[in-house]
N, C-alpha and C positions, 0 to 999 in steps of 0.2 A: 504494500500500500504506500509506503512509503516513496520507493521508487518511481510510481506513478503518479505520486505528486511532485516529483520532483522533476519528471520527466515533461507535465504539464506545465510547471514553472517555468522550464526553460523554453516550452516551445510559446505561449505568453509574451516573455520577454524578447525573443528572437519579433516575434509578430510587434509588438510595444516599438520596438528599438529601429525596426523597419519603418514601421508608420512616423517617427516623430523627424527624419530625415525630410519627410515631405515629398508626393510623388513631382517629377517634374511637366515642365507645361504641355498636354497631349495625354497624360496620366501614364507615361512611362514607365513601367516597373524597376525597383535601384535588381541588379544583378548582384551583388555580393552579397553572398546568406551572414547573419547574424553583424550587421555593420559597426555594431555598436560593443562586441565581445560578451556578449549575455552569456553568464556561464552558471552551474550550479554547482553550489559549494563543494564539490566533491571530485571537480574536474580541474585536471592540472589546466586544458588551455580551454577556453571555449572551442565548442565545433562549430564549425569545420575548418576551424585555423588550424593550422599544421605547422610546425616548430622546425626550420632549418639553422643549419648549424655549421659550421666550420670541420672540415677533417681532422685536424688537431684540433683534440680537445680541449689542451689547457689555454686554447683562445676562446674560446665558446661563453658567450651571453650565456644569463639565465632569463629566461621568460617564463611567465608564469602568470595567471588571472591575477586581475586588482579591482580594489573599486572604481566601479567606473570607467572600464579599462583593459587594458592589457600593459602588465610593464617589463621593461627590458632594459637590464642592467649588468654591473659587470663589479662588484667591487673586488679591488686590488690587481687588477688586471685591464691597466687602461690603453691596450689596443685589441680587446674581445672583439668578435662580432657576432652577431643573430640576429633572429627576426622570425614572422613566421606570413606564409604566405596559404594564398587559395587558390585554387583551382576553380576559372568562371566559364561556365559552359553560353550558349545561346548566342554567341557574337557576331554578325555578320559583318562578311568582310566588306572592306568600303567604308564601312558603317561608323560614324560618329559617336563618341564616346566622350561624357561629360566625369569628370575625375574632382572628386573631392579626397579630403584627410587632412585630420587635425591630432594634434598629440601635444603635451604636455611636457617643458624639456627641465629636467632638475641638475645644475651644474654642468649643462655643457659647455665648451667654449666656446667652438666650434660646429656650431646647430648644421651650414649648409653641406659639410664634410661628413658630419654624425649622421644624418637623418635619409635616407632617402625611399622613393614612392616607387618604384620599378612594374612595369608591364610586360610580362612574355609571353608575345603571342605566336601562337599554338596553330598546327595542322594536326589534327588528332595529337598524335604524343612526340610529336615535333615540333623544338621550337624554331621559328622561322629566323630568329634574328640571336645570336648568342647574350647579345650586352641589353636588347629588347628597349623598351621607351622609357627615360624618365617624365614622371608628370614635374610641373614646376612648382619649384620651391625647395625649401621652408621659407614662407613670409614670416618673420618672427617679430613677433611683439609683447615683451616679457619674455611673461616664460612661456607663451601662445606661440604655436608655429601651425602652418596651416601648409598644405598644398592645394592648387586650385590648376587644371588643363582640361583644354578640349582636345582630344586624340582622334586618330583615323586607323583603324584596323587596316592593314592590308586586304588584298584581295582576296589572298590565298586561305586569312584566319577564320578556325570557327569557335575559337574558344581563348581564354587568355590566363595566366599564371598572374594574378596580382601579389606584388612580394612588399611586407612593409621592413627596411632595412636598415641595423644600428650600427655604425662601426664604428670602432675609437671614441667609447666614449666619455675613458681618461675620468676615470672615478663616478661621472655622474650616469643619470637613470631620465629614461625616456618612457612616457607613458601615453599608448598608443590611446585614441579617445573614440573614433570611427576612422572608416573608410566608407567610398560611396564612388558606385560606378554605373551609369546609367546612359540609355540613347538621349541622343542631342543631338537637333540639325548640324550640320558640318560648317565649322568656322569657314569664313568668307575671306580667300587670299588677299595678303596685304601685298598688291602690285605697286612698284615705285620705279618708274622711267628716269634711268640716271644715266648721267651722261660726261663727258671729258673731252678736253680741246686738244688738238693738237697746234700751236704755231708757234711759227719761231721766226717774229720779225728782223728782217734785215737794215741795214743803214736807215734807221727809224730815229724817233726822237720819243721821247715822254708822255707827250701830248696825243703824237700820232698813235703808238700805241696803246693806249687806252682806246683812243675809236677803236682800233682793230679787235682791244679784246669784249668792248661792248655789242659790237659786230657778232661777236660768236656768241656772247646771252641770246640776241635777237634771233640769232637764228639755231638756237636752242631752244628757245620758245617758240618758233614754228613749229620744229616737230615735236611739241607739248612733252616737253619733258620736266619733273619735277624738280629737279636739282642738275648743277651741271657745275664742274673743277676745272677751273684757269688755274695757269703756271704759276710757277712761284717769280717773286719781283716781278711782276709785269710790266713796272714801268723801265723796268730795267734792260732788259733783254733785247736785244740788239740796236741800242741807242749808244754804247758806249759810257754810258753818264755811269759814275758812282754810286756806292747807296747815300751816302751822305747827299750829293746833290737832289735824290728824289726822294728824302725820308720827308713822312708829311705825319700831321695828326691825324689817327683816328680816332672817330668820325672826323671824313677831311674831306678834298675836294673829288676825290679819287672813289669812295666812297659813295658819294652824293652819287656820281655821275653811273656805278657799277648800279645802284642803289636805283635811279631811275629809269634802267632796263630792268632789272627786277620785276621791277611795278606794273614799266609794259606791258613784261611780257609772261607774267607770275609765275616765276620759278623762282626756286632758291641756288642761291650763288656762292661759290667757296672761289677767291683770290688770293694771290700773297702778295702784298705790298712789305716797302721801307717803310717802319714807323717811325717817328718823332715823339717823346714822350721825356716832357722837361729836357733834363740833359742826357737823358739816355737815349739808344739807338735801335731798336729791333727788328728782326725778320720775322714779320709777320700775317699769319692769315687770316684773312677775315670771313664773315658768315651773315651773308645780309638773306633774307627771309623775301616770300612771296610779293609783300610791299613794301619790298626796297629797307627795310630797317635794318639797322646792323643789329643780326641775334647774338653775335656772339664776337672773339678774335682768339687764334691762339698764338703764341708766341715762341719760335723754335728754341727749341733747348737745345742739339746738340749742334754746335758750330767746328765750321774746317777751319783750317787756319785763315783758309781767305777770306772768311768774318770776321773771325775773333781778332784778325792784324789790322781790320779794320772799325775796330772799335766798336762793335756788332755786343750786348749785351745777353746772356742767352734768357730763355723763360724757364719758368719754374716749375712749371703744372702741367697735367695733360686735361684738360675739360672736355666735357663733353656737350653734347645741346641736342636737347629736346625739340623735333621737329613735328609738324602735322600729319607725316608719314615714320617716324621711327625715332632712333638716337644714333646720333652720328658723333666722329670724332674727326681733326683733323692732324697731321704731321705730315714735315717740310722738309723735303730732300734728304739731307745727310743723318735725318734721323729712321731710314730705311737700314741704315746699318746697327742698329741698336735693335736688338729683338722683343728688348723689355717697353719699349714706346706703344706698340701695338697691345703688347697684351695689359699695358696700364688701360690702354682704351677698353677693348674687352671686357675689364675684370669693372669698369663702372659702367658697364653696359651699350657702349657702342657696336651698333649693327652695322654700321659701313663708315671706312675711313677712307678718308679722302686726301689725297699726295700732291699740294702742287712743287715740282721738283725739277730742279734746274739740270742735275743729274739722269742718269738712262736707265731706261729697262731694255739695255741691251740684250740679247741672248748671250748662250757661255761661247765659249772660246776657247780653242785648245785643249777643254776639260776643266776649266775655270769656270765656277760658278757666277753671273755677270747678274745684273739688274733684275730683269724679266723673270729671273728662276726666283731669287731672292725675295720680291713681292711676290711670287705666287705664294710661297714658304711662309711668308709673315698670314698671308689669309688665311693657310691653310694650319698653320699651327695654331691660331683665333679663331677658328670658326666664323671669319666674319667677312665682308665681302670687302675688298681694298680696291681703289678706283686713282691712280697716277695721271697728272698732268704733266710733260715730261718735254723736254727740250732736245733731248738725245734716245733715239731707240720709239718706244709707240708707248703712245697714251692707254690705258687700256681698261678695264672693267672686268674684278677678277672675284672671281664666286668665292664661299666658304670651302672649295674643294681642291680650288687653286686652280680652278678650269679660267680660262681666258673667256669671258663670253663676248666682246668687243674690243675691237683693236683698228687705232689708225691705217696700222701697214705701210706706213710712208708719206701719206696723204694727210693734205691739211685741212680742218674741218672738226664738226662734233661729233663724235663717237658714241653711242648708246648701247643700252641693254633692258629689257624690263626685268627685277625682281621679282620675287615672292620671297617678303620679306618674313613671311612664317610658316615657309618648308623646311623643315627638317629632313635634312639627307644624311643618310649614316653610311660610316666607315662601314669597309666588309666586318671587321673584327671591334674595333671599341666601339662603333654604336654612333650617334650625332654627336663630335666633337664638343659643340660647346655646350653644351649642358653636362657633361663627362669628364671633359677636362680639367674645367677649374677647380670640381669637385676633389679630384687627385693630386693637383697642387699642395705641395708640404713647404709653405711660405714659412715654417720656422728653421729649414735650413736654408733658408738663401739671406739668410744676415751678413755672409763677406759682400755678397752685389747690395749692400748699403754705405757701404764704405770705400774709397781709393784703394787700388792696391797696394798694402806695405812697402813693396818693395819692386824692381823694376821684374816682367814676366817673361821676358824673354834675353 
């Protein structure tokens, strides 16, 4: 008697713990049995959670039913891992999949490293993809951490492994709270027509080039494109003039005039001017918006001699700026040779950077790695798509995969591509880069690249 009340309890609560998730709009049914860990006193994990575990054992979580819950911990062993996952039948392939999960984090440090939401989907008892999908997140606030994604099954899935996973979690305890997986119409591609110039005026003057490079907004906004990357110093480049003779203020006149093709013609615009600021001097890019306003500037930070001999002060930061199609970042020529500039972009969320660069994306040579290879490497180690305005070698528009999708070839003119800014394409073996990557990142050994090196390296 007993056990049939206990056995009605849980099915009760299974039924309770479904309904208070809420069905979604269409009266969708959630697919994940028991969302919420309803368990009865007697059971090590709720069913139909399944407890995975490391081969080595003395790395292995303990999990185990909590109030409210399921928790998974590790004390005196802070690089354990576990977690436990389910098995969701009823998938259709194609089919949109709305992804919830919330958990409770006690001392972690490192929530986006500790925590993560995994999908593996499944052809019968095959999984299609080894690394399978993260959903996004941890959003954390406190000790709240949420995951929140809209997914697309493959074609081939008819069922999915959902796995909730703790790893390292370096004394502290993670307490799972629900999970929630259900059909949802399929998010709507984020398309963005971006685009790059290639020119390189001859026996020009300052003035003249500026018409020239506002010539290429105009007629970058003929072929309706969102965004589009001039060279770096524009006013400089085949005028002979110094930086000093063309450093101006920004906002300056240079500006105003980039700024009122803009307007015309509503696209957004990535430049690099000579700045003037008090007594100082910069190489600088700028970032004027749909009407013409400057959103943004950044200011190169790593300089070749032939700045820095000329009094060229570097910047400090890498910023980034919030657009009406995404988050972008920018870096200037010679900072293509530092690999940690992009992935500073990256790591505060930049979707596409932007290169105006006085220097080439040559191809290699001899077996020398040249330009061309090097930006595709920077995209493809960031997961993010790198777009060069370039003086030597081709302008060009370079995917998260490091594929080239537009390239000048020689010819002068705007170069495009259209994105989808929220595909995710995965390696054969680790899965979508950037959602993967950062996650593996172990930022507390890279404290020597915080400092000069001691002593000389070669």
């Amino acid at each position: 008697m007993d056990a049939l009340l206990l056995s009605l309890l849980l099915v009760v609560g299974l039924v309770l713990s479904t309904a208070a998730l809420g069905d979604p709009p269409g009266g969708d049914a959630e697919l994940v049995r028991n969302p919420t860990f309803a368990t009865t006193p007697d059971a090590a994990l709720p069913a139909p959670w399944v407890a995975w575990e490391p081969e080595w054992q003395t790395a292995r979580c303990t999990v185990h039913a909590a109030k409210h819950g399921l928790l998974v911990e590790a004390p005196g062993c802070p690089f354990a891992v576990g977690g436990v996952e389910q098995r969701i039948e009823g998938i259709t392939g194609g089919g949109a999949y709305a992804v919830e999960a919330r958990c409770e984090l006690t001392d972690i440090p490192f929530p986006y490293q500790a925590t993560t939401v995994r999908l593996e989907w499944m052809r019968g008892d095959e999984a299609l993809h080894p690394a399978g999908v993260l959903v996004r997140g941890p959003f954390v606030e406190g000790r709240r951490a949420e995951f929140r994604d809209v997914v697309v099954a493959p074609q081939e899935a008819d069922g999915v492994v959902a796995r909730l996973e703790v790893r390292w979690p370096q004394g502290g305890a993670v307490r799972w709270e629900r999970v929630s997986l259900r059909p949802t119409p399929a998010p709507a591609p984020r398309l963005v027509k971006v685009g790059t110039v290639y020119l390189r005026p001859e026996n020009s003057t300052p003035e003249r080039n500026l018409e020239l490079w506002c010539e290429q907004v105009a007629a970058a906004g003929r072929l309706d494109l969102d965004i589009v990357c001039l060279g770096e110093a524009i006013l400089m480049v085949g005028t002979g003039a110094t930086a000093a003779a063309v450093a101006e203020p920004i906002p300056g006149p240079s500006t105003e005039a980039l700024g009122a093709a803009a307007r015309e013609h509503h696209l957004w615009v990535v430049a690099g001017l000579m700045e003037r600021d008090g007594k100082q001097l910069y190489n600088t890019a700028v970032l004027l918006d749909r009407d013409g306003r400057l959103a943004g500037t950044y200011r190169k930070v790593h300089l070749p001699r032939e700045e820095w001999r000329q009094g060229v002060t570097p910047g400090d930061s890498y910023p980034v700026f919030r657009t009406d199609f995404g988050t972008i970042g920018i870096q200037i020529c010679y900072d293509w040779f530092f690999p940690e500039v992009a992935t500073a972009l990256a790591q505060h969320g930049a979707e596409i950077v932007f290169a105006p660069t006085w220097g080439n994306t040559l191809p290699d040579w001899d077996g020398v790695a040249d330009g061309e290879t090097v930006f595709r490497v920077r995209a493809r180690d960031n997961g993010l798509y790198l777009v060069p305005s370039v003086y030597d070698g081709n302008s060009m528009v370079i995917d998260p995969m490091g594929r080239i999708l537009a390239s000048n070839r020689g010819e002068t003119g705007v170069f495009w591509a259209t994105v989808d800014l929220n595909a995710r394409e995965a390696l054969p073996w680790v899965g979508h880069w950037r959602s993967i990557g950062p996650r593996d990142r172990m930022p507390g050994t890279y404290a020597p690249l915080l400092s000069g090196p001691p002593q000389p390296t070669y």
